[in-house]
Each structure stands twice: as structure tokens, then as C-alpha cells.
C-alpha positions, 0 to 999 in steps of 0.5 A: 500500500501506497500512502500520498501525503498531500501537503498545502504549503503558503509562506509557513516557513517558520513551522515547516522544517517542524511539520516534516520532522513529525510527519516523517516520524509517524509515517516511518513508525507506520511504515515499520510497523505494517507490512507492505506499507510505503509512503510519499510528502507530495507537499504544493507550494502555492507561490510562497513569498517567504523562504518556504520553497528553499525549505522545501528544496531541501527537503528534497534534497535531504529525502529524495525517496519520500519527499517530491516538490510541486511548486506554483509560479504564484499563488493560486489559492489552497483549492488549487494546491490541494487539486494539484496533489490530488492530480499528482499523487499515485497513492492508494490512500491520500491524505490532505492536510496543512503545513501549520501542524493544526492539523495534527500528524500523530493522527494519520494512524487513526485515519489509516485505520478507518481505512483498513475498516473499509471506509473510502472517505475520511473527514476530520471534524474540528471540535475546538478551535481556541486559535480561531476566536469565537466570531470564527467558531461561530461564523464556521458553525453558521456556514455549514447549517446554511449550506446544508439547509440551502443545498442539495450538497451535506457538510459535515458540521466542522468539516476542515481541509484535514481528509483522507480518501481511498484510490476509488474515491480519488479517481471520481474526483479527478474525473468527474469534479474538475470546475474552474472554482472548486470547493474539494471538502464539500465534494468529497463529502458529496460523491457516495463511498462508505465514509468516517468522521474522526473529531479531532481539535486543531492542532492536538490530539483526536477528540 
């Protein structure tokens, strides 16, 4: 088994270097301890103005084996950088993620784990937020009730662009979801397939 770490980078250098040394851990304790495991960091710089892509050069250099680069000549926002791992990556799991450690590394084995259980979609619900503020919390929570009351489409309250999908999941989206302005966490809530919710607080551990 494949995993494709899909990582979106924008102007994070001052936590970079820290995110791929535990996301390194995890994944090379799980590579060790499931059989036939294999992992890759697809991280997509979005055009960082900051030293993010010297960084990330370097880890590339340092890890050639695990670590490959996608760099954007400007910044064309975080939908497009998670769409361009999505297109990229050859996993038969991905999984989507920030660089700013919010969305924790230490959970990626309880996501491989629902997973192994069959389920093909895997979102992570924020239960706490204390670095958002409470206009932001409340704002979020007001956003979902109305999407799902106006449309067709269901969020899962506190959904975040913290997910994972299986191959099957991956190739519907790549077909079938290729609009100029896309909104990647709704579809992958939208598109069928057995799915988990994993409550989790940003930044710390599962809920």
C-alpha cells in the first residue's frame, strides 16, 4: 500500500522544517510497523513569498525517496494546491492536510485505520478551535447549517481541509469534479463511498 501525503504549503516557513520532522516520524513508525506499507510528502507550494520553497528544496534534497516538490509560479489559492496533489499523487490512500501542524500528524494512524475498516472517505471534524476566536467558531458553525439547509450538497458540521480518501474515491474526483472554482471538502463529502468522521481539535490530539 501506497500512502500520498498531500501537503498545502503558503509562506509557513517558520513551522515547516517542524511539520516534516513529525510527519516523517509517524509515517516511518507506520511504515515499520505494517507490512507492505510505503509512503510519499507530495507537499504544493502555492507561490510562497517567504523562504518556504528553499525549505522545501531541501527537503528534497535531504529525502529524495519520500519527499517530491510541486511548486506554483504564484499563488493560486489552497483549492488549487490541494487539486494539484490530488492530480499528482499515485497513492492508494491520500491524505490532505496543512503545513501549520493544526492539523495534527500523530493522527494519520487513526485515519489509516478507518481505512483498513473499509471506509473510502475520511473527514476530520474540528471540535475546538481556541486559535480561531469565537466570531470564527461561530461564523464556521453558521456556514455549514446554511449550506446544508440551502443545498442539495451535506457538510459535515466542522468539516476542515484535514481528509483522507481511498484510490476509488480519488479517481471520481479527478474525473468527474474538475470546475474552474472548486470547493474539494464539500465534494468529497458529496460523491457516495462508505465514509468516517474522526473529531479531532486543531492542532492536538483526536477528540
Amino acid at each position: 500500500m501506497l500512502l500520498s501525503l498531500i501537503v498545502s504549503v503558503f509562506n509557513e516557513e517558520g513551522g515547516l522544517t517542524q511539520f516534516y520532522e513529525k510527519a516523517s516520524e509517524v509515517l516511518r513508525e507506520l511504515s515499520e510497523s505494517r507490512e507492505a506499507l510505503c509512503y510519499e510528502m507530495l507537499f504544493v507550494d502555492d507561490g510562497s513569498t517567504d523562504r518556504s520553497g528553499d525549505l522545501l528544496s531541501e527537503l528534497r534534497k535531504k529525502d529524495p525517496e519520500h519527499v517530491t516538490v510541486l511548486s506554483f509560479s504564484r499563488n493560486f489559492g489552497h483549492e488549487a494546491a490541494m487539486t494539484a496533489g490530488l492530480d499528482y499523487a499515485s497513492g492508494d490512500v491520500l491524505i490532505f492536510m496543512d503545513a501549520d501542524l493544526q492539523h495534527p500528524p500523530d493522527l494519520i494512524p487513526n485515519i489509516l485505520d478507518k481505512i483498513e475498516e473499509g471506509y473510502e472517505i475520511v473527514n476530520m471534524a474540528r471540535t475546538k478551535n481556541e486559535s480561531a476566536g469565537l466570531i470564527k467558531n461561530v461564523t464556521s458553525r453558521a456556514f455549514y447549517g446554511l449550506v446544508n439547509i440551502l443545498s442539495d450538497m451535506h457538510m459535515e458540521p466542522s468539516a476542515s481541509d484535514f481528509f483522507a480518501m481511498d484510490k476509488k474515491a480519488a479517481s471520481v474526483l479527478r474525473r468527474n469534479y474538475r470546475e474552474k472554482v472548486r470547493f474539494l471538502r464539500g465534494y468529497v463529502q458529496n460523491i457516495g463511498f462508505r465514509k468516517a468522521v474522526i473529531p479531532y481539535e486543531a492542532g492536538g490530539r483526536v477528540a
